[in-house]
C-alpha positions in Angstrom: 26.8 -27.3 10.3 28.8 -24.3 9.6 31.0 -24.3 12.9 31.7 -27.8 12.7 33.3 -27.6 9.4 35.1 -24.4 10.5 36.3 -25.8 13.7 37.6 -28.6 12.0 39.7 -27.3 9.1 40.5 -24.4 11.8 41.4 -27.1 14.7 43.2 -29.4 12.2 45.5 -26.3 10.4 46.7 -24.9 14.0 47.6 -28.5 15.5 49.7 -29.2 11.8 51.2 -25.7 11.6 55.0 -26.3 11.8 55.7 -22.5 12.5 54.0 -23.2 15.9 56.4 -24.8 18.2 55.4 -28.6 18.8 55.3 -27.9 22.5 52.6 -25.5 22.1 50.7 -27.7 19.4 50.8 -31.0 22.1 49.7 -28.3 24.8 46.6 -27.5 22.2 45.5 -30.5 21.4 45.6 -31.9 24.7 43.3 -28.5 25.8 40.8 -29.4 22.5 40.6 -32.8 24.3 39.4 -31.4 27.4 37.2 -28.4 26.3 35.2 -30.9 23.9 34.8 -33.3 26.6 33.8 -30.1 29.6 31.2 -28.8 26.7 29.4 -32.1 26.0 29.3 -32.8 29.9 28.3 -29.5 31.0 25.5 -29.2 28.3 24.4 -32.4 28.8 25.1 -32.9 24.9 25.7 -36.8 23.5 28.0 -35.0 20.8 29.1 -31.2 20.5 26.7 -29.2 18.6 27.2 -25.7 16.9 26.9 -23.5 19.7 29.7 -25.5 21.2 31.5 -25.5 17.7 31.4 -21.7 17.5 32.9 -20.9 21.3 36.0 -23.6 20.2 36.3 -21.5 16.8 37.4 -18.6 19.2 39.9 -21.0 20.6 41.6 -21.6 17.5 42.1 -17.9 17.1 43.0 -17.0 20.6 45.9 -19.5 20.6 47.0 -17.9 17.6 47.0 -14.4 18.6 48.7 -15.6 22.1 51.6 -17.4 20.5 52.4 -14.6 18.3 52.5 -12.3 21.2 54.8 -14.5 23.3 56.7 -15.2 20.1 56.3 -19.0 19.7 58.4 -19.7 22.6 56.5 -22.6 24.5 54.0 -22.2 26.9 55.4 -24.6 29.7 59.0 -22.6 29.7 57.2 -18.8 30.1 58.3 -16.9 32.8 57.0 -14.4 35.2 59.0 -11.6 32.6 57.2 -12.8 29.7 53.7 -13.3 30.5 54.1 -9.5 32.5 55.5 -7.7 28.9 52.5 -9.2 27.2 50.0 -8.3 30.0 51.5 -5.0 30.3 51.7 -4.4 26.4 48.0 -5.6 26.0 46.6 -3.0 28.5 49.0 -0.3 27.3 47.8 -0.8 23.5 51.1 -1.7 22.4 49.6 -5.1 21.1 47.0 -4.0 18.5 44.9 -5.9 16.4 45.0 -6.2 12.5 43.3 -2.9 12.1 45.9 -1.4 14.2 43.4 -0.5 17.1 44.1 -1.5 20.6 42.1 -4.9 21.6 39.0 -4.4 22.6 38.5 -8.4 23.9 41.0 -8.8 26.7 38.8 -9.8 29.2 37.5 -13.0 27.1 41.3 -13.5 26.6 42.1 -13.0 30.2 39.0 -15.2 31.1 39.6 -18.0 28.7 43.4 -18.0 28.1 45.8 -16.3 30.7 43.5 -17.2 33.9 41.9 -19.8 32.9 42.4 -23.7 32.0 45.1 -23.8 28.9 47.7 -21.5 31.3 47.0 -24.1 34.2 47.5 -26.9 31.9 51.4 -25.2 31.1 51.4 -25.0 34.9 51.7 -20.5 34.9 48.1 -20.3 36.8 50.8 -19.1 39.8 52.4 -16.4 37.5 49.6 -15.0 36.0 48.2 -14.6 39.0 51.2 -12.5 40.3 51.3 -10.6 37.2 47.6 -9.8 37.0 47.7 -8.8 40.6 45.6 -5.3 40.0 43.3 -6.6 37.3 39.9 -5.6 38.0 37.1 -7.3 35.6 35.0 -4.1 33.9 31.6 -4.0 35.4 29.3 -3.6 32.7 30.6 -3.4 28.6 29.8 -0.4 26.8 26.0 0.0 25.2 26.4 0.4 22.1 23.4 1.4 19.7 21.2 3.3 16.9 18.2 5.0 16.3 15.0 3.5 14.1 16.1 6.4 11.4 19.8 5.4 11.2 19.0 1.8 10.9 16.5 2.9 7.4 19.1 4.7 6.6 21.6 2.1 6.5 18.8 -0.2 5.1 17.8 1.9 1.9 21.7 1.4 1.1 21.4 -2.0 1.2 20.4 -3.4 -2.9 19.4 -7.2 -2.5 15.9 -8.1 -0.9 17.5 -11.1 1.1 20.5 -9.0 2.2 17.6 -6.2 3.3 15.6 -9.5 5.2 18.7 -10.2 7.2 19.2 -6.8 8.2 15.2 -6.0 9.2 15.6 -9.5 11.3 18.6 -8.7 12.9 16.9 -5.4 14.4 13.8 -6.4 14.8 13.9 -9.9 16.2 17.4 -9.0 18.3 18.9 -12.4 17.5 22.8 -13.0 16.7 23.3 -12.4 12.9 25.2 -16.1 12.8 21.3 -17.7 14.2 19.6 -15.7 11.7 21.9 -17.4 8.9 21.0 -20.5 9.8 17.3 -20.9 9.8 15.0 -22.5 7.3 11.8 -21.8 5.7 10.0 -23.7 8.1 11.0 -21.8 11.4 8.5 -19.2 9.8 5.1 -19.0 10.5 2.7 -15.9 8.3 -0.5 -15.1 10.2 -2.8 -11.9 10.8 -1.8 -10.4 14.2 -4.9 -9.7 16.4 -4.3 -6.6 17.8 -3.4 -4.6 14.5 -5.0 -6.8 12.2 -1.7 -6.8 10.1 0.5 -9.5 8.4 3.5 -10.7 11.0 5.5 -13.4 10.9 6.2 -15.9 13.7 10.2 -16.8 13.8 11.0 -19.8 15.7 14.4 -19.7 17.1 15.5 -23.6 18.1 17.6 -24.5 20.5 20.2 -26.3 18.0 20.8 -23.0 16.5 21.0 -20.6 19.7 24.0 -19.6 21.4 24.1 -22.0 24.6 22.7 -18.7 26.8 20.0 -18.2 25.1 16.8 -20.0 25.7 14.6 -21.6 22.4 11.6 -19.4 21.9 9.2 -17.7 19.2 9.4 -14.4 18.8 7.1 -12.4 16.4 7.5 -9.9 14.4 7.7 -6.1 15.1 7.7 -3.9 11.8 5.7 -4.3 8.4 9.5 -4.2 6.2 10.7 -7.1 8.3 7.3 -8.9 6.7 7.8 -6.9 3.5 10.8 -8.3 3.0 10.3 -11.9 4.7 7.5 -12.5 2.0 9.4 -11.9 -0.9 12.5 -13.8 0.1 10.6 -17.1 1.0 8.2 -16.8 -1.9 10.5 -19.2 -3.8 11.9 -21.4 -1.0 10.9 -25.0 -0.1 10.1 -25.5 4.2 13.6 -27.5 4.5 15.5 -25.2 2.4 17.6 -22.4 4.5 16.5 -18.9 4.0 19.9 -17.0 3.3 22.5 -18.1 0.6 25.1 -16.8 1.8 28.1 -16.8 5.2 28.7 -14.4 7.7 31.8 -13.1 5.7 29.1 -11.7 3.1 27.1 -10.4 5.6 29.8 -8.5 7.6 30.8 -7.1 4.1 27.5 -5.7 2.2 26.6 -4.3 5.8 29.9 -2.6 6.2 29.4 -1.1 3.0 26.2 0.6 3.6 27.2 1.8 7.2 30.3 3.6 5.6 27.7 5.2 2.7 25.4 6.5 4.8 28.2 7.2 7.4 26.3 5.8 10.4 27.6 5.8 13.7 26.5 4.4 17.4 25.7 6.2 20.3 27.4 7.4 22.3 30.9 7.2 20.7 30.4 7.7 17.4 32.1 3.7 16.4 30.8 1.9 12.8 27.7 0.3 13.2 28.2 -3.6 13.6 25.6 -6.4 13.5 26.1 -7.0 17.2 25.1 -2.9 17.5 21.8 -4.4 15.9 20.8 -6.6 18.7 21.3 -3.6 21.5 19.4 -1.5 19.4 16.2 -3.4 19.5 16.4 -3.7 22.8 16.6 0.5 23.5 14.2 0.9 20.7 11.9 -1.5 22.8 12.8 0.2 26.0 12.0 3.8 24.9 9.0 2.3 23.4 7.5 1.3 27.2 8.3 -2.5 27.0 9.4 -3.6 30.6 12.4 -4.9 31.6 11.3 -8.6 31.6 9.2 -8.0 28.4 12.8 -7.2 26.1 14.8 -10.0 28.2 12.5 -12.9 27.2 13.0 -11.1 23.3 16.7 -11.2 24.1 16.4 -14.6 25.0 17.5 -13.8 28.1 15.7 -15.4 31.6 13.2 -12.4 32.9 14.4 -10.9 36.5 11.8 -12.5 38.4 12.0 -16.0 39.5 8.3 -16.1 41.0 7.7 -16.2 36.8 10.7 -18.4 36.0 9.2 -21.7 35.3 6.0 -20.3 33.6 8.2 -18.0 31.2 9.4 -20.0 28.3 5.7 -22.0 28.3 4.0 -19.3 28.3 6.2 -17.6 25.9 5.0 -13.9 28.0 2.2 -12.9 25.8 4.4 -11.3 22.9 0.7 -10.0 21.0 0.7 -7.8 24.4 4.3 -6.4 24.1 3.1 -6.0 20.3 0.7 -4.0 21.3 2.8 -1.1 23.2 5.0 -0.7 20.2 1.6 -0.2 18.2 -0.3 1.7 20.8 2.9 3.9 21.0 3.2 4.2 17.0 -0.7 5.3 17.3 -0.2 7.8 19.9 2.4 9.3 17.5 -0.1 9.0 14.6 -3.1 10.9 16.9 -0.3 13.4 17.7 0.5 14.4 14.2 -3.1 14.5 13.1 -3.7 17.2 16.6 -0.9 18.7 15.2 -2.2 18.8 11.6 -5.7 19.9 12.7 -4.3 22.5 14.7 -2.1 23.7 11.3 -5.1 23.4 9.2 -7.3 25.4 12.0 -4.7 28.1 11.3 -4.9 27.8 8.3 -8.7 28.0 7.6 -8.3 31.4 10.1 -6.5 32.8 7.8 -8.0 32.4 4.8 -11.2 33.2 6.9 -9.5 36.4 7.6 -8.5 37.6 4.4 -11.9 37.1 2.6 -13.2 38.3 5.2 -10.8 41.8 4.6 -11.9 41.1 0.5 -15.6 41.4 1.0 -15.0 44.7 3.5 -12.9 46.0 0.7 -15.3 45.0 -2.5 -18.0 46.3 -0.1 -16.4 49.9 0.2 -15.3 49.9 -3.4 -19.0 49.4 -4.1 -20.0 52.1 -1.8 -17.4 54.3 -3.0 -18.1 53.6 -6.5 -21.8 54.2 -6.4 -21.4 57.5 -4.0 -19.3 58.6 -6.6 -22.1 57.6 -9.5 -24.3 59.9 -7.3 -22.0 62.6 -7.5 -21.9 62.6 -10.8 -25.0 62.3 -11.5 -25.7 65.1 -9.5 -23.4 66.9 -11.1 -25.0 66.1 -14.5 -28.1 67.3 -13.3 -26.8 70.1 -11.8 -25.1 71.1 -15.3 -28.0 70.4 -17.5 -29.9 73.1 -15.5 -27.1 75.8 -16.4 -27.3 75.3 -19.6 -31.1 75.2 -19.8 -30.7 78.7 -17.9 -28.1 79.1 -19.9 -30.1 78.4 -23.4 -32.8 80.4 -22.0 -30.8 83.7 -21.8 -29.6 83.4 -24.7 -33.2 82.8 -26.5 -34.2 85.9 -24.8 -31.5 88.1 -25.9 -32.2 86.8 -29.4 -35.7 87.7 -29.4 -34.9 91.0 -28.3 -32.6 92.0 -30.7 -35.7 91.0 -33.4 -37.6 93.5 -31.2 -35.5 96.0 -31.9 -34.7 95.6 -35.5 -38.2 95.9 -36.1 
């Protein structure tokens, strides 16, 4: 119950800070009141669970940022000057954040603070309204994401085999990091995928565990590292014991680490790869790898965009051995593609070398011509010179036996 405890010692240090005006700690508490009562109600919980611990975490933090910005002065005396200095300075990036960046969240602090049910409980709904007169909500947030090879790169970075699990699950099942860190032995299941006749891994995702959006479903799968790596950090576990040792403040840090080594960055604006970066990045990796629409949602977690398939989705679980299969067809097409290519190179090759012994045996063969032409020249030269001197021999004989002749 890691957002329980969190919430708790978080919920219990705001409402007991004295540096927070007691006004605005009342005006907190009295909100905690409502929002735990709204989220058992609406989720049709008997007591809150930690989906519904995490979203009041961000409450404790909101408050705080908020108070600072409106400098502790109480909630229920703001007026139409203050909350339009801090509206103004949020949107003009005056107000930054504790890495001195501009705030990147204002619409969840618009949506869950200003306009929403802890300024109507201080009785400035009327004023923020006025003051937020021109706000438009942004129509779609930014897609942020990496490719296959950046995400190995960041991997091969990473040192310890369950630090290097949590990163191959992150990408490859698409789930939020703070999920992954909380399953057990048991919500893994190893078996031998039909299709590719590999190892996989089925990953039950339960409810209990899920943010409240997301619906509880089995996902297997995708890569052989993510199975590499599963095997050899469950080896040693027991079915009830939970996977990862450690908190999302360890996570966040060894992953930061490795992103700033191998300097990896998301598309398209260049920003620090995050473990929320890892989710989108499945789902473009799945999308450029031919998986539908529907097919990455239900992975997401999300409800497919037809209803006619609605209530057959989630028992049917889509066939996720099909959706496999494109990611394995496509990595095969890839595979034929490189051996073409190979062939092809090879082919070339062989040509070549075809060629040039081909060029040796023409010039061995004139060298041999050449060689024995000039064997015939000489030897008709030979014979040619013995005859001289056999005429030669003979002239002289003769004038040797004439100069007997004479002496006689």
């Amino acid at each position: 119950m890691i957002f329980k405890e969190s919430f708790l010692k978080m919920k219990e240090k705001l409402l007991n800070d004295s540096s927070i005006c007691k006004e605005n700690r009342k005006l907190f508490r009295e909100f905690f009141d409502w929002e735990e009562n709204k989220l058992k109600r609406i989720n049709g919980l008997t007591a809150l669970d930690e989906s519904t611990y995490k979203t009041l975490c961000t409450y404790v933090t909101k408050f705080r940022n908020v108070n600072n910005w409106f400098n502790n002065k109480p909630w229920v005396n703001l007026d139409k000057k203050d909350i339009k200095k801090v509206y103004d300075d949020l949107e003009d990036g005056k107000i930054k954040n504790k890495n001195g960046e501009r705030y990147g969240d204002l619409k969840s602090y618009y949506g869950k603070v200003f306009r929403s049910k802890p300024f109507d409980m201080a009785g400035k709904t009327h004023l923020v309204r006025e003051v937020m007169e021109f706000y438009r909500r942004p129509n779609k947030e930014e897609v942020r994401f990496i490719e296959l090879d950046t995400f190995k790169k960041i991997t091969d970075i990473i040192i310890s085999p369950d630090h290097k699990t949590l990163a191959w699950l992150a990408f490859d099942i698409g789930e939020n990091v703070n999920t992954l860190l909380q399953l057990k032995k048991s919500d893994f299941f190893k078996q031998i995928n039909p299709t590719t006749k590999e190892a996989e891994y089925l990953v039950n995702l339960p409810k209990d565990k899920l943010k409240r959006t997301r619906q509880t479903r089995s996902e297997i799968t995708n890569f052989k590292e993510t199975v590499q790596f599963l095997s050899i950090t469950l080896e040693n576990l027991k079915d009830d014991e939970q996977v990862f040792k450690f908190e999302y403040r360890q996570a966040k840090k060894f992953l930061d680490r490795a992103v700033g080594i191998a300097n990896a960055k998301c598309i398209p604006k260049n920003q620090p790869v995050t473990w929320k970066d890892l989710r989108s990045s499945m789902a473009c990796h799945l999308l450029k790898s031919s998986w539908t629409l529907d097919e990455v949602n239900a992975r997401l977690g999300h409800r497919p965009s037809s209803r006619e398939i609605d209530k057959y989705v989630n028992f049917l679980a889509i066939n996720r051995h099909d959706t496999k299969k494109k990611l394995y067809d496509n990595d095969l097409r890839k595979m034929q593609d490189d051996l073409e290519e190979r062939k092809k190179r090879e082919n070339l090759y062989d040509t070549r070398i075809k060629t040039q012994q081909e060029d040796i045996q023409e010039l061995t063969s004139n060298l041999k011509e050449t060689e024995k032409r000039m064997q015939q020249q000489r030897k008709a030269e030979a014979e040619q010179h013995k005859k001289l001197m056999e005429k030669l021999l003979k002239k002289i004989d003769h004038i040797e036996k004439m100069k007997v002749t004479e002496n006689y």
